[in-house]
C-alpha positions as CSV (number, residue, x, y, z in Angstrom):
1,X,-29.9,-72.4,-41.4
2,X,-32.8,-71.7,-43.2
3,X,-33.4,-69.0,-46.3
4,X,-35.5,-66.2,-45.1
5,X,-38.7,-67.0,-46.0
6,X,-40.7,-63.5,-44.6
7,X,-40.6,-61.1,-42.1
8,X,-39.4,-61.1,-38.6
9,X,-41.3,-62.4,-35.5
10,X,-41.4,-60.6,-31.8
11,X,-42.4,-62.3,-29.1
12,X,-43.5,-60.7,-26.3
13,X,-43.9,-62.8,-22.7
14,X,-46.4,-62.2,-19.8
15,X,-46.0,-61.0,-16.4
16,X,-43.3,-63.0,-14.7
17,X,-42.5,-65.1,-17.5
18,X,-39.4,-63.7,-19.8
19,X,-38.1,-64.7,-23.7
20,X,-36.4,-67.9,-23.0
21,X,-38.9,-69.2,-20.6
22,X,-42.1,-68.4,-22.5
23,X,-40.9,-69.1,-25.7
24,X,-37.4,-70.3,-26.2
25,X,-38.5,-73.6,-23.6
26,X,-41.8,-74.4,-25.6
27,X,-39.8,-74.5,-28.6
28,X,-41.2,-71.5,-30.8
29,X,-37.7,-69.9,-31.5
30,X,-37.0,-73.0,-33.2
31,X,-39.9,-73.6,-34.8
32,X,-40.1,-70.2,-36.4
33,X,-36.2,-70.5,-37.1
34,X,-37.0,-73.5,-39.3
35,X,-39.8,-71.8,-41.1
36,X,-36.9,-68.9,-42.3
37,X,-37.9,-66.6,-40.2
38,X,-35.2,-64.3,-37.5
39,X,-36.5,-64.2,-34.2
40,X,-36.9,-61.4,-31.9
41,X,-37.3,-62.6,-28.5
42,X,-38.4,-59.5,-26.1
43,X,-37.3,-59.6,-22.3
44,X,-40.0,-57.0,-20.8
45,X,-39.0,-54.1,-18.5
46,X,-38.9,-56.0,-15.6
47,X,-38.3,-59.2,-16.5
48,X,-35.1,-61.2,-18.0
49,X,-32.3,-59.5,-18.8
50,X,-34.3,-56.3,-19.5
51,X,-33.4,-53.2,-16.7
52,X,-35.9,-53.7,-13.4
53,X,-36.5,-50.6,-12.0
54,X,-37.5,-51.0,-8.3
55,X,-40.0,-48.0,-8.6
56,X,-43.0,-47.5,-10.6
57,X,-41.4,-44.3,-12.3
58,X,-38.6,-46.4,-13.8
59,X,-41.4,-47.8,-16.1
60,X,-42.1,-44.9,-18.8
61,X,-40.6,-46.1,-21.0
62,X,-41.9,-49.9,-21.3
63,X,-43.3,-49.7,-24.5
64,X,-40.4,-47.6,-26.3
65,X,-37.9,-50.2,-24.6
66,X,-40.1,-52.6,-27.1
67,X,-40.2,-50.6,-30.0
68,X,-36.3,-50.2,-29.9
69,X,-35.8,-54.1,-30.4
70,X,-37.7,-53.6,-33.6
71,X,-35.8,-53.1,-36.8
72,X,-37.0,-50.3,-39.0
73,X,-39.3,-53.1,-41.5
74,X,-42.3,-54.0,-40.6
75,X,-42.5,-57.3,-38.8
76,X,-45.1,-59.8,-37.4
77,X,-44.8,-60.0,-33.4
78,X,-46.9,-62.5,-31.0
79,X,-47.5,-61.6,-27.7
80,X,-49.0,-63.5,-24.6
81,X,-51.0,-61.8,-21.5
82,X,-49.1,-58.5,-20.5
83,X,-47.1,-58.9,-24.0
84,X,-50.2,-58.9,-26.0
85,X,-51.8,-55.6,-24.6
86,X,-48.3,-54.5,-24.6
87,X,-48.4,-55.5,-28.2
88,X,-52.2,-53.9,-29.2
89,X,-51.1,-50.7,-27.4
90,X,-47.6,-50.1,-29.4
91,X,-49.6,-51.2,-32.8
92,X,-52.4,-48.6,-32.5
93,X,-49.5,-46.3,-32.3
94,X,-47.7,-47.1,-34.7
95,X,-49.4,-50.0,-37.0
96,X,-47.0,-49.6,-39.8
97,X,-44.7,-51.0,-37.7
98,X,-46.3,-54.4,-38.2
99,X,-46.8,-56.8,-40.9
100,X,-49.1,-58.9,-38.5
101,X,-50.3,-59.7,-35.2
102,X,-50.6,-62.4,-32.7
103,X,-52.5,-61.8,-29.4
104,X,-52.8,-64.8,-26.8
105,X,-53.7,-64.7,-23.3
106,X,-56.1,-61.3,-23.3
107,X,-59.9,-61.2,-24.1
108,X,-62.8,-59.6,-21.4
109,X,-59.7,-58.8,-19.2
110,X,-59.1,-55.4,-21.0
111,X,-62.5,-54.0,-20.8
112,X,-63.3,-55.2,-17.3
113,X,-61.0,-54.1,-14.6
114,X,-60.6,-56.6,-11.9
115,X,-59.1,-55.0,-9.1
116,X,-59.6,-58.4,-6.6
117,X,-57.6,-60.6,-9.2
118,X,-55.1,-57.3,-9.8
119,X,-54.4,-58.0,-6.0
120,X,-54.3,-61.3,-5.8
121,X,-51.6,-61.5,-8.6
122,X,-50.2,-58.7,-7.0
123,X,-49.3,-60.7,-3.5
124,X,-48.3,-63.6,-5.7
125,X,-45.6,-61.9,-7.0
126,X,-44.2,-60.5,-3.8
127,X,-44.3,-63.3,-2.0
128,X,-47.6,-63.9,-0.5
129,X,-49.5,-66.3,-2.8
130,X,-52.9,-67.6,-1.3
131,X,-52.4,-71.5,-0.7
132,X,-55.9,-72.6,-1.7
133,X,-55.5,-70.5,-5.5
134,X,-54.0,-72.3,-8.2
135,X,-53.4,-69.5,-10.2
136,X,-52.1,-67.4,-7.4
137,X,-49.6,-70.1,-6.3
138,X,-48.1,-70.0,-10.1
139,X,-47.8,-66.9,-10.3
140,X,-45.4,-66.9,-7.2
141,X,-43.8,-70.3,-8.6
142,X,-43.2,-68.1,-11.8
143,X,-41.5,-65.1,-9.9
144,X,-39.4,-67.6,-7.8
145,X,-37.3,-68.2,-11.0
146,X,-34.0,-66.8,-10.9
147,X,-34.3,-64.1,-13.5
148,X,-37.1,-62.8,-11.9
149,X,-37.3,-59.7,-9.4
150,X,-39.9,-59.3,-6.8
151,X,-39.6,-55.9,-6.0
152,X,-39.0,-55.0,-10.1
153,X,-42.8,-57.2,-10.7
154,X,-44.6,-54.8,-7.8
155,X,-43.4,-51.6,-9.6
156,X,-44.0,-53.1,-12.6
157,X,-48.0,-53.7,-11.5
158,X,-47.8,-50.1,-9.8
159,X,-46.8,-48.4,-12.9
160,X,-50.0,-49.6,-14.6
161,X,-52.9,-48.0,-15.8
162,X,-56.3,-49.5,-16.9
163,X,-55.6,-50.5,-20.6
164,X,-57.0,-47.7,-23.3
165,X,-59.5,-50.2,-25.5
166,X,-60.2,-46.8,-27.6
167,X,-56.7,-47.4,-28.4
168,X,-58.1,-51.0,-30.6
169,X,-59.6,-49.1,-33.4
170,X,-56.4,-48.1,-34.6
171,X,-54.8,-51.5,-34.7
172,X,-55.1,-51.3,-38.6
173,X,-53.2,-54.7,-39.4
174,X,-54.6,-58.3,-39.4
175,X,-54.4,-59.5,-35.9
176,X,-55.3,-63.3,-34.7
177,X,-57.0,-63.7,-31.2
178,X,-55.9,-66.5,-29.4
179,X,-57.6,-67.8,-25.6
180,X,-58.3,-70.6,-24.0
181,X,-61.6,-71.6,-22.6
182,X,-60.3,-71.6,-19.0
183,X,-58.7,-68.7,-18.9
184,X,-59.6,-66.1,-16.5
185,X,-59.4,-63.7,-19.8
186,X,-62.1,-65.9,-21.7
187,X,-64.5,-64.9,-23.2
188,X,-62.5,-62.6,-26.1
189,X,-65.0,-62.0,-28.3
190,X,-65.3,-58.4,-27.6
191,X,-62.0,-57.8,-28.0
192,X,-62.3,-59.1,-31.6
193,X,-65.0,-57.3,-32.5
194,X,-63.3,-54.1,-31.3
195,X,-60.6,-54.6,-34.1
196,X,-60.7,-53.6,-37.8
197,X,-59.6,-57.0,-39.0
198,X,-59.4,-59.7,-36.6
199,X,-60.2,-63.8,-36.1
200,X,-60.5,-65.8,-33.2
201,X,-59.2,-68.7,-32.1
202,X,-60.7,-70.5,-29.4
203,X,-58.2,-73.2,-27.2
204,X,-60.4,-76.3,-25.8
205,X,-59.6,-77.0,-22.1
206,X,-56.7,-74.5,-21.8
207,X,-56.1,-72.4,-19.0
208,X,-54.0,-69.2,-19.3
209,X,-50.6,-70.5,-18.5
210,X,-50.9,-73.6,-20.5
211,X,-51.7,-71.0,-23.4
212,X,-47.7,-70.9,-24.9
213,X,-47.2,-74.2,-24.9
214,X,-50.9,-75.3,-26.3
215,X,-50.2,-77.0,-30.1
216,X,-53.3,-75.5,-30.7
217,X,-52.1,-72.5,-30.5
218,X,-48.5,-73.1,-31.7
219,X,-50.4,-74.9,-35.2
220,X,-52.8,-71.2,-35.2
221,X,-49.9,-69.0,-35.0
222,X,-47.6,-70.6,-37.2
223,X,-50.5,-70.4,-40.2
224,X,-51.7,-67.5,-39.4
225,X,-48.0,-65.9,-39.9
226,X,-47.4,-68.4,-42.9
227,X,-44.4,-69.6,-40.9
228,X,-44.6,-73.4,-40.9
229,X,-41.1,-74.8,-40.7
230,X,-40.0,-76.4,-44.2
């Protein structure tokens, strides 16, 4: 095993997705284990092994659920899609919880509020994908798995509220901004330009869910954390 060689590293999946599947299958828990550094894989409320309230209610405590993996130092964390805004929103709360940031996945999508696409993922994940969208039929692929819950994703969605970009100001650590050209979150430039300290890194010919497994990406985070394995 590997001498620590810097802080700890969250990762935070997207909607559907969970720790292992996200991350542990495209090989970052390793690759960050090599580099020396412990790993904090995140199930989401919702998702994984983490508790999946079949009612919107069940969901006020999402981000603390988050927080409470966390030990008290301050660690760097990466998040992807609903783990990245999940990750902005926690850090403008409380940035000294963080050494540094990572946020994939997320860029015009939190200052414009779709609510066609909202729907559309929406009857994905309960079951009614629309044949002829791509995106729509992976989403329901992705909440076919057998650690996801149907009825826990449509609470999850229902429990949501339009994300607070006031909130970005505050986000007082170094964060990297990572999206691919075809994702339906591209362009992100506003988004960087909405936090104190940010750089952006821009994925040629990926979509959002090729995003986590992208070496692009993988290659950006890992020096942007100074984590490359020894």
């Amino acid at each position: 095993m590997s001498a620590v060689s810097g802080p700890a590293v969250a990762l935070l999946h997207g909607l559907a997705g969970s720790a292992r599947r996200t991350w542990g299958d495209n090989a970052w828990f390793d690759l960050l284990a090599d580099a020396g550094r412990e790993v904090i894989g995140i199930d989401l409320m919702g998702h994984g092994a983490a508790p999946k309230p079949h009612h919107p209610g069940g969901y006020a405590d999402f981000e603390q659920h988050v927080i409470d993996h966390f030990p008290e130092e301050s660690i760097d964390a990466i998040g992807f899609s609903l783990g990245a805004y999940t990750l902005l929103s926690v850090a403008s709360k409380t940035p000294g919880r963080f050494h540094k940031l990572v946020v994939s996945g997320v860029g015009k999508n939190l200052f414009e509020r779709d609510e066609a696409h909202s729907r559309m993922i929406l009857h994905a994940v309960t079951g009614e994908p629309d044949p002829e969208n791509p995106e729509s039929l992976h989403f329901s692929t992705l909440a076919d798995d057998p650690e996801a819950d149907r009825e826990a994703l449509a609470a999850l969605m229902a429990s949501r509220t339009a994300f607070d970009t006031d909130c970005l100001g505050q986000v007082a650590v170094p964060v990297l901004v990572v999206v691919g050209d075809k994702d339906f979150a591209y362009p992100a430039d506003q988004l960087v330009e909405a936090l104190p300290d940010a750089r952006l890194v821009v994925l040629k010919g990926v979509d959002h869910f090729a995003t986590p497994k992208s070496f692009d990406f993988i290659d950006a985070a890992l020096d942007f954390l100074d984590a490359r394995p020894f």
